[in-house]
N, C-alpha and C positions, 0 to 999 in steps of 0.2 A: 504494500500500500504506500503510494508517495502522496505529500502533501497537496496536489495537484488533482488527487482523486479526489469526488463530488460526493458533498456528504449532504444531506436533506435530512433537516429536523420537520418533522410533522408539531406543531405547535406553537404559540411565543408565547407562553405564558410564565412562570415562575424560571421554569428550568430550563424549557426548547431556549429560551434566550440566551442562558448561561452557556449553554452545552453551544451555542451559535458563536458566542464571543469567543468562548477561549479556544476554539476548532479556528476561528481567523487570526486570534495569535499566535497561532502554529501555521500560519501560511496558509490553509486550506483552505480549498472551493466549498462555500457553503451556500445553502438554498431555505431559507425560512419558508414552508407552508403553511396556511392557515387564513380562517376565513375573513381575515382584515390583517394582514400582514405588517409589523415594522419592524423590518430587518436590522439589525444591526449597520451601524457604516461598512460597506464592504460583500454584504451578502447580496443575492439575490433573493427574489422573492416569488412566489405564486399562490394567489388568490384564490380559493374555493373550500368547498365541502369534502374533508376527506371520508365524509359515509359511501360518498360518490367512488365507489371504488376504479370503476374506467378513469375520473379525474387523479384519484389519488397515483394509479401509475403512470399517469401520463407528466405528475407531477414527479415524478421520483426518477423518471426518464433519465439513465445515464449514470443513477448513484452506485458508489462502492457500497454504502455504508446507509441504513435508513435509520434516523431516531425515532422513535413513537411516544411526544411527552404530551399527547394528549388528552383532556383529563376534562370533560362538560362538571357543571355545576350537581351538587348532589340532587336536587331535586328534578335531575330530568337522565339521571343515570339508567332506568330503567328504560327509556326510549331511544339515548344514545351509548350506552357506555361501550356494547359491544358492539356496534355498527361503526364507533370510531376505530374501537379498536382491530375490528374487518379490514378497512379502509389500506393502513400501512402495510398491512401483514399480505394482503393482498399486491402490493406495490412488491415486497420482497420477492414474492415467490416469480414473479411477471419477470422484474429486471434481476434474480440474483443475488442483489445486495445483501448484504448480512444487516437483520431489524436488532437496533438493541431498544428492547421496550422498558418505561419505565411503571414502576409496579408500587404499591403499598403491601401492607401488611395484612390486609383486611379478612383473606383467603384462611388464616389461620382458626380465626376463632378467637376462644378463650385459654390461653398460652396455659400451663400447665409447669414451665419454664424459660428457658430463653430458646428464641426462634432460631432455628438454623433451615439451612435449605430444604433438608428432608422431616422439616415438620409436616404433621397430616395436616390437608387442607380441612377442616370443621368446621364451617362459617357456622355464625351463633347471629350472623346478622341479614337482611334483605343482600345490602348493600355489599356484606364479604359472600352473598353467593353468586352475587352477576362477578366480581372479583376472579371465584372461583372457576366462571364458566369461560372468562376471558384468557385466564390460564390455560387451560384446555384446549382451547383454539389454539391459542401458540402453540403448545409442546406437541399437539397433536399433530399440527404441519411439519415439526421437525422429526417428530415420531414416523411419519409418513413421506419422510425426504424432500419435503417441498419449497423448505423455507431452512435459512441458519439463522435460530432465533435466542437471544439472550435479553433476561430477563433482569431488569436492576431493580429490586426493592428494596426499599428506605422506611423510617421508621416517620413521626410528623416532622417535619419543617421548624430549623431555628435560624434566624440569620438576617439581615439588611433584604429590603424589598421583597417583601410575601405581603403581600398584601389577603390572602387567604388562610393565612397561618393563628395561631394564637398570639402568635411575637407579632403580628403587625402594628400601622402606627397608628391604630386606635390602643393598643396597652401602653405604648409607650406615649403616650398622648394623655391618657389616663392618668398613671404612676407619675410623669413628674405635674401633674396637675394634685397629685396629693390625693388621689383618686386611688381605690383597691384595683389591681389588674384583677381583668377577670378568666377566670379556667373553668373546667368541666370535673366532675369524679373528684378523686384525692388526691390534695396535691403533694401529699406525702408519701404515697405510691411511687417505686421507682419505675422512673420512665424513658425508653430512649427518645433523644433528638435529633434528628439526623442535618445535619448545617448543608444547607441548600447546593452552596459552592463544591461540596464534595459528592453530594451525586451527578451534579456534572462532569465532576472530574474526576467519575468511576464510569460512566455511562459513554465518556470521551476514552477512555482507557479500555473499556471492552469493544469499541469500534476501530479500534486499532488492533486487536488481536483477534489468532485462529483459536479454530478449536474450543470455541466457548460457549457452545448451546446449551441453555437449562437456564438455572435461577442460580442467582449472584446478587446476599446481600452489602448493599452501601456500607462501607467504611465509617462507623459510626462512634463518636467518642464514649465510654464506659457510660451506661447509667447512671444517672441519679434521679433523685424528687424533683418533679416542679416545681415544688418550694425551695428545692435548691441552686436550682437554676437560676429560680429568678430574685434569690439572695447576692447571686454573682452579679447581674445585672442593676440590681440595685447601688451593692458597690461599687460600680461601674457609673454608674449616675448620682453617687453620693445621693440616693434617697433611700429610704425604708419603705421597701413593696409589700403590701400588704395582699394577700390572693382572698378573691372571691370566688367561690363556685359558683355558676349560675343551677339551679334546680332544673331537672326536668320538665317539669308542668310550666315552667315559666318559658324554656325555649319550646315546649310546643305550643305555648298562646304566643309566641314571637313570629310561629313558623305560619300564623293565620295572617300575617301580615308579610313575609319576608321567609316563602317558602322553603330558603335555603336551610333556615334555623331549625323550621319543624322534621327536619332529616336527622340532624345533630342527634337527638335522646338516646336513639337503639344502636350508637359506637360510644358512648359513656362509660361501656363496661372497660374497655382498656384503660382508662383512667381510673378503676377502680380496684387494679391488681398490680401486681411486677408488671410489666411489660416491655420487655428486656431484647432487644436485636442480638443475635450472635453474626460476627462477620468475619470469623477465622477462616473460611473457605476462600474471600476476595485478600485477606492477606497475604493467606500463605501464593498466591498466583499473580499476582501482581505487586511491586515496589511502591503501593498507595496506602498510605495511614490516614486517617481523619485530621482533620484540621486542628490540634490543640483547643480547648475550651474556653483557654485566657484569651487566643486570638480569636477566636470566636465570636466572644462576648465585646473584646475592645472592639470587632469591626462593625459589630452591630449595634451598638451604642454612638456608635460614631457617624455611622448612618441617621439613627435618629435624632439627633442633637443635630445634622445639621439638615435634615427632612424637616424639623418644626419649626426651628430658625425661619427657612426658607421660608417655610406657609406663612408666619407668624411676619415678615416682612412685607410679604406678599399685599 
């Protein structure tokens, strides 16, 4: 593979973007898909529907390498989740390319311990069985020689610009307003967090390599509490963060208004146990460790302070 090979992200959302930028600071031909496209300086771009599967390989025309970081809003996962996920996987098999998809946790269920590759999929949720059955379309085509497809699941989202995350700049908008951040479940529960920047830069690291079909979890820093996390954070902003849980019944009278919230209640359960990534398997195969938690937290603090500044100027 040389830098000159066409790599196509399906997405710009949290990560397709990430996984865009740092694919161009290694010199490489990149191509943003998705259905209102802003590419990066440098990439190309093409506009459409990837449930459109004729669009989607017409758009992936040419690629070594396909990303699939597509990801609809939870409230209409049931109408798109796997017709997105069709779309790319359909583009690989057409042109070739190797799809590295990206993936959550959801497919497990209710962990029993820390996740590894070869946990049973048990969903306990709506939401981790369409998860489940997205998995199965992949491994099934590669089961059936028709796709080389690698799979990157990550644990939730910590780190500068998520705006869909729990760290976005509504908490941190919050807490230095003297305001409780607000969570789900217990915050005392150990929880992983996976720093956004590093599943791009696991997800760019298996579209560079052979021989990588299956599932491959993201490089994730050790567990801890959500209350410890955002102890660090706080340090980090010299305030005292106080966590608020929000109740169930409260985001399902949220979700009568803002149907994304009334999806939230029935994935509460992972916030209310261990739920712990293992990612010895993407170790020991590739030279990529998680991002340190101190740099972490400095760059995401850093981010907000100067995101609220701006608004606050504005």
């Amino acid at each position: 593979m040389t830098k000159q090979d066409l790599h196509v992200v399906f997405g710009s959302g949290q990560i397709g973007t990430r996984i865009a930028t740092q694919l161009l600071a290694a010199g490489t031909r990149v191509r943003i898909v998705s259905r209102t496209p802003s590419p990066p300086q440098g990439a190309e771009s093409a506009a459409g529907d990837a449930r459109d599967q004729a669009f989607a390989a017409e758009a992936a025309a040419g690629a070594s390498v396909i990303y699939d970081t597509t990801n609809p809003l939870y409230h209409h996962w049931k109408r798109d989740l796997l017709a997105l996920g069709a779309g790319p996987l359909h583009a690989a098999k057409v042109t070739g390319a190797q799809l590295v998809a990206l993936d959550c946790l959801y497919m497990y269920g209710a962990p029993t311990g820390p996740m590894t590759e070869t946990t049973p999929m048990v969903p306990v949720a709506k939401k981790g069985v369409l998860r489940k059955e997205l998995a199965e379309l992949r491994l099934g085509a590669v089961a059936r020689g028709e796709a080389h497809v690698a799979i990157a699941r990550a644990s939730d989202f910590f780190g500068p610009r998520l705006p869909n995350s729990w760290w976005s700049e509504r908490f941190f908008r919050r807490v230095l307003a003297g305001k409780a951040g607000e969570c789900v479940g217990d915050p005392d529960q150990r929880h992983s967090y996976t720093y956004a920047e590093d599943v791009a830069r696991a997800m760019v690291a298996l579209g560079g390599a052979t021989d990588i079909d299956g599932i491959w979890h993201v490089p994730t820093v050790a567990a801890e509490t959500t209350r410890q996390l955002a102890d660090r954070v706080g340090r980090a902003l010299d305030v005292k963060i106080t966590l608020k849980p929000i109740p169930r019944l409260v985001l399902r009278g949220l979700g009568l208004f803002a149907p994304f919230m009334g999806e939230v209640p029935e994935m509460i359960y992972q916030f209310e146990m261990p739920y712990v990534l293992d990612d010895t398997k993407f170790r020991a195969r590739f030279d990529l460790t998680p991002t340190p938690i101190e740099t972490q937290v400095a760059e995401t603090v850093a981010w907000a302070r100067e995101q609220l500044s701006a608004r606050a100027a504005a």
